[in-house]
C-alpha positions as CSV (number, residue, x, y, z in Angstrom):
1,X,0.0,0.0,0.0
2,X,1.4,3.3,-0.7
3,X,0.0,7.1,0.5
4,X,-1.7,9.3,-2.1
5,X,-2.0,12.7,-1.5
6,X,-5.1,14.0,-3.9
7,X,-6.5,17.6,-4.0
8,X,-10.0,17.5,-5.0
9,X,-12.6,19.6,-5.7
10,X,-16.9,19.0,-5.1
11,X,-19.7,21.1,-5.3
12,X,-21.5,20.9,-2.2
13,X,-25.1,22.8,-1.3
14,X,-26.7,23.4,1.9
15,X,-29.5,24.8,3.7
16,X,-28.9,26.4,7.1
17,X,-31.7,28.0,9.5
18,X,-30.0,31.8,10.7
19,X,-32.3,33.1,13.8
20,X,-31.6,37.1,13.2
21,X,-33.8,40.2,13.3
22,X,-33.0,40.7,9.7
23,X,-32.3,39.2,6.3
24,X,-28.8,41.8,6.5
25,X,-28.5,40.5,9.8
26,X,-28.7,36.9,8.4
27,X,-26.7,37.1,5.8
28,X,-23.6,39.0,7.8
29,X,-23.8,36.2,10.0
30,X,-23.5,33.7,7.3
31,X,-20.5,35.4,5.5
32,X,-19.2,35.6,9.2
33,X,-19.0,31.6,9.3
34,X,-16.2,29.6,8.2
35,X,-16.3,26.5,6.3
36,X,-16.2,24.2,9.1
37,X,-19.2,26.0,10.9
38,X,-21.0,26.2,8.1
39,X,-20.8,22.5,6.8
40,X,-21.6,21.3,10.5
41,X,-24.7,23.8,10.8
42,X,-26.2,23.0,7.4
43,X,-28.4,20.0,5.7
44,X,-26.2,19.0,2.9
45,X,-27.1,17.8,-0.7
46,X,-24.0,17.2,-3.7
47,X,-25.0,16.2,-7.4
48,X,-24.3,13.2,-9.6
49,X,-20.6,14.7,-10.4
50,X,-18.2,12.8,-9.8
51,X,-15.4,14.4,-8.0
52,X,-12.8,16.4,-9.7
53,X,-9.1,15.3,-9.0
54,X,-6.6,18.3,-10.0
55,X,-3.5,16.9,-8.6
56,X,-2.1,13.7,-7.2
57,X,1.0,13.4,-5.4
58,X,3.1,10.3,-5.3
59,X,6.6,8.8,-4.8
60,X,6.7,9.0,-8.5
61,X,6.0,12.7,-8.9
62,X,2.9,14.9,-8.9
63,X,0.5,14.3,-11.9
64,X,-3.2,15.5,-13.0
65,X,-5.6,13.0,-13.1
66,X,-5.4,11.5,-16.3
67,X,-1.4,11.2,-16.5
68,X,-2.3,9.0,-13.0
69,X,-4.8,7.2,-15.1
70,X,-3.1,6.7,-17.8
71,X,0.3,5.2,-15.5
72,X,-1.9,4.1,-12.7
């Protein structure tokens, strides 16, 4: 077995209930969240996309994901 370092990239939506006096209000506080917060607080759906590799890392080099494919 060997280690495989992969950045990825998904598109994730959410919905998230904000308790404010107004929508401004609501919305500052939901730019004022950061990822983690806001993944935890929220109902999550993704799409039938697969995920996007852009770089994989290995003993052998770094390679995009079809030179991987392609050696893998």
């Amino acid at each position: 077995m060997e280690n495989y370092k992969i950045v990825w990239k998904r598109e994730i939506f959410g919905e998230i209930e904000i308790f404010a006096n107004s929508a401004n209000e609501a919305k500052q506080n939901l730019n004022c969240m950061d990822n983690k917060q806001l993944i935890s607080s929220s109902k999550l759906w993704t799409h039938d996309h697969k995920t996007e590799i852009k770089n994989i890392d290995t003993r052998y080099g770094s390679f995009d994901e079809k030179t991987w494919l392609e050696i893998g």
